[in-house]
C-alpha positions in Angstrom: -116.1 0.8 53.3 -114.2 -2.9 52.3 -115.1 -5.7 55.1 -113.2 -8.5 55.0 -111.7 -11.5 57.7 -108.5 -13.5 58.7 -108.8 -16.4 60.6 -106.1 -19.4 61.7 -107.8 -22.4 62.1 -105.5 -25.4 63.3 -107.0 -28.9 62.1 -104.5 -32.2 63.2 -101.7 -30.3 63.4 -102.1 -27.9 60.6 -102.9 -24.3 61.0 -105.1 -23.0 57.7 -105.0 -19.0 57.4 -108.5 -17.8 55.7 -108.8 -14.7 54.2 -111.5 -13.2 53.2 -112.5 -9.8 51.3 -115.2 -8.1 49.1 -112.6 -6.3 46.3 -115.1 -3.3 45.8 -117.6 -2.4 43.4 -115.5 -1.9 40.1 -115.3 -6.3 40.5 -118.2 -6.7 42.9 -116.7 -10.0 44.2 -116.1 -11.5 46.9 -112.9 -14.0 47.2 -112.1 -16.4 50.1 -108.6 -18.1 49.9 -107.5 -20.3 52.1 -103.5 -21.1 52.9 -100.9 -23.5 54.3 -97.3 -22.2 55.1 -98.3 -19.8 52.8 -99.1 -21.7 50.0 -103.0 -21.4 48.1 -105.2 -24.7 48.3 -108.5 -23.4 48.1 -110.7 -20.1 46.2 -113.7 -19.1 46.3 -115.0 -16.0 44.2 -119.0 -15.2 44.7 -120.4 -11.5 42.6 -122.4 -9.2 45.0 -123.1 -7.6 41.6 -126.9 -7.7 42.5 -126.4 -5.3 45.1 -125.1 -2.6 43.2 -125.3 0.3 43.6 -124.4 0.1 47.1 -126.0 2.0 49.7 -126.4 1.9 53.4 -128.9 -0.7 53.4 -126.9 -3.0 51.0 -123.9 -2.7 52.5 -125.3 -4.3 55.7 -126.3 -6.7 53.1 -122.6 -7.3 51.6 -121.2 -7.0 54.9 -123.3 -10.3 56.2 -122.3 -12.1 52.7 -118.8 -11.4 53.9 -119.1 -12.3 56.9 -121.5 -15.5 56.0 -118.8 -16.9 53.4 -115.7 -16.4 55.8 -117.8 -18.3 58.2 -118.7 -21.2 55.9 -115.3 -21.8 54.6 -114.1 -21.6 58.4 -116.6 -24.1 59.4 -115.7 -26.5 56.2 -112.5 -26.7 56.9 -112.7 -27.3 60.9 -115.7 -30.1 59.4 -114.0 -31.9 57.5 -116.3 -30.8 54.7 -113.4 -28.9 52.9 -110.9 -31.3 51.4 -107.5 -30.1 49.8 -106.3 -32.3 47.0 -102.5 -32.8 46.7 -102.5 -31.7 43.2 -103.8 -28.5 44.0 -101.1 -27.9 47.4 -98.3 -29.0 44.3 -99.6 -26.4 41.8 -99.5 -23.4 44.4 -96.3 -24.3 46.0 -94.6 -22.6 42.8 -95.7 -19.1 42.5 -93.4 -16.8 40.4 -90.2 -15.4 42.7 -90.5 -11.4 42.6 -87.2 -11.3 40.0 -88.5 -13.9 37.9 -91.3 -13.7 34.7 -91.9 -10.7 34.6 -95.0 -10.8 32.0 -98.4 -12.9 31.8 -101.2 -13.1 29.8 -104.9 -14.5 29.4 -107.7 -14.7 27.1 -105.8 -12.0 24.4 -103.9 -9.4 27.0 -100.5 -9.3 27.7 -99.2 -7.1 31.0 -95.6 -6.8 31.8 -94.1 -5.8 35.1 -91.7 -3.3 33.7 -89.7 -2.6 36.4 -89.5 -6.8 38.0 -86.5 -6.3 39.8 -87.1 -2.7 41.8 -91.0 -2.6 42.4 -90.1 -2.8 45.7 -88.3 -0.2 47.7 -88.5 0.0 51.4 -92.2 -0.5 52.5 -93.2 1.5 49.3 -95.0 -0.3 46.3 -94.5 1.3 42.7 -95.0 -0.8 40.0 -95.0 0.3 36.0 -97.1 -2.0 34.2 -97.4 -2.2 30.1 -100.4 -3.8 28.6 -100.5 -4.8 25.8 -103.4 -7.1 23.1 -102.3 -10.4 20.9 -101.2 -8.1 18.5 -98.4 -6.4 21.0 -100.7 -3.0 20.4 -101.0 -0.9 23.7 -104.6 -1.4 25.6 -106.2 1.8 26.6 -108.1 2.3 29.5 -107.7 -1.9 31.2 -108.5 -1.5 34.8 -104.9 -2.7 36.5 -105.8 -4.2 40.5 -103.0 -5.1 42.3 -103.8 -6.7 45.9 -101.6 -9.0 48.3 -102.7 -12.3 49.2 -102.1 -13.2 52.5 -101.6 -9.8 53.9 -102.9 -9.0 57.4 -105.7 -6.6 56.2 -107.6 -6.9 53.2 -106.5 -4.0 50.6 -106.5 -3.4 46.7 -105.4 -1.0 44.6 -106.5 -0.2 41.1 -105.4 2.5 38.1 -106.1 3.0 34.2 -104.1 2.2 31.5 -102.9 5.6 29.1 -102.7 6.3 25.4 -99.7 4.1 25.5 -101.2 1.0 27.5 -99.3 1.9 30.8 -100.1 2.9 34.3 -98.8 3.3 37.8 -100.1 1.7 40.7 -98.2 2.9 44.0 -99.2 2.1 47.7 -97.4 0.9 51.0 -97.2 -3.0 51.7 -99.1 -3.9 53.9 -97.9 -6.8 56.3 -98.2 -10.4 55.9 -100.2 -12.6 58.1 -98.5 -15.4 56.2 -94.7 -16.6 56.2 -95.5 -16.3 52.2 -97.7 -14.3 50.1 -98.2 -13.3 46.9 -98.2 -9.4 45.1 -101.2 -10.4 42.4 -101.7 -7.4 39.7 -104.4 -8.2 37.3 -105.4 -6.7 34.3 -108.8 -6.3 32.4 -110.6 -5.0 29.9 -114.1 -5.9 28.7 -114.2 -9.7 28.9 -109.8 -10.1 28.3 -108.0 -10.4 31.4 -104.1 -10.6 32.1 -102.5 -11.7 35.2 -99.3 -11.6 36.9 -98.4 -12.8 40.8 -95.0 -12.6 42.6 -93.9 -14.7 45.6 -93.4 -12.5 49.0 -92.1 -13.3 52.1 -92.3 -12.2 55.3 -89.2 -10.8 57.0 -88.2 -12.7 60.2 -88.4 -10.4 63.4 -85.3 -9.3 64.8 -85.5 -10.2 68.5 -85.2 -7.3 70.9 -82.7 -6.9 73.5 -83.1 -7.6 76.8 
């Protein structure tokens, strides 16, 4: 079972939208990331690795870590206690458009979006993604996530790389609770990691005849 939050809280005009979610026991974190029109100012990653393996008993325990770090971050920001430096609004204000880079890489792995400009189709996710070492040699069995930050519901979705160093991750989008978002597919394997994110935006509503 994944618990998770969203929350709007509206500070001198501003309304911050926290998320919050445990991504499941192959990561055993949990993440908190706070937004502004859809922009990232603030992370927060704590393991619940201690708790593994989960059982009924420590998933109460997870659920009130969840639940206890949502609150926190909530409570820092309506405080005061929570401060956003500019630098950090200017950094997330220019994630990667969904037809732009289409490969990233970090600490030695290399991941490429191979099909950038038609992941996308409909409602309907499918995205072929390469991996590859410093040495351009294909990566074997790297755990690929993909997950949507600022979508209404918590959700992530993870597959294994092949002989080749490629894998397919499909799954429906999920709406955004956010005017933007992000599509973030990561990529590890042992202590490398790989990373790619791609700007979303909500569609506007159509408005409904009278």
């Amino acid at each position: 079972m994944a618990f998770g939050h969203n929350s709007n809280v509206t500070v001198a005009g501003d309304t911050y939208h926290v998320q919050t979610e445990e991504r499941g026991a192959a990561h055993a974190l949990i993440d908190t990331t706070v937004y502004l029109r859809g922009r990232v100012l603030h992370r927060r990653t704590n393991s619940f690795s201690d708790l593994l393996p989960l059982n009924s008993e420590r998933e109460q325990a997870l659920k009130l870590r969840v639940d206890t770090q949502h609150r926190s971050v909530v409570d820092e920001i309506r405080s005061g206690k929570l401060q956003f430096a500019a630098g950090n609004d200017a950094k997330a204000a220019a994630p990667l458009a969904a037809a732009g880079a289409a490969a990233g890489s970090d600490a030695g792995l290399r991941m490429e979006l191979l099909n950038a400009k038609t992941w996308l189709s409909g409602k309907r996710a499918h995205l072929q993604v390469a991996v590859n070492d410093h040495a351009n040699k294909p990566v074997e069995r790297a755990t690929v996530m993909a997950r949507v930050e600022g979508a209404a519901e918590p959700a992530s979705f993870s597959a294994e790389t092949n002989l080749l160093g490629r894998t397919i991750i499909e799954f429906d989008m999920p709406p955004l609770a956010v005017p933007e978002g992000a599509l973030v597919v990561e990529v590890s394997k042992g202590k490398a990691r790989g990373h790619l994110r791609f700007q979303l935006r909500a569609k506007p509503r159509v408005p409904s005849a009278n």
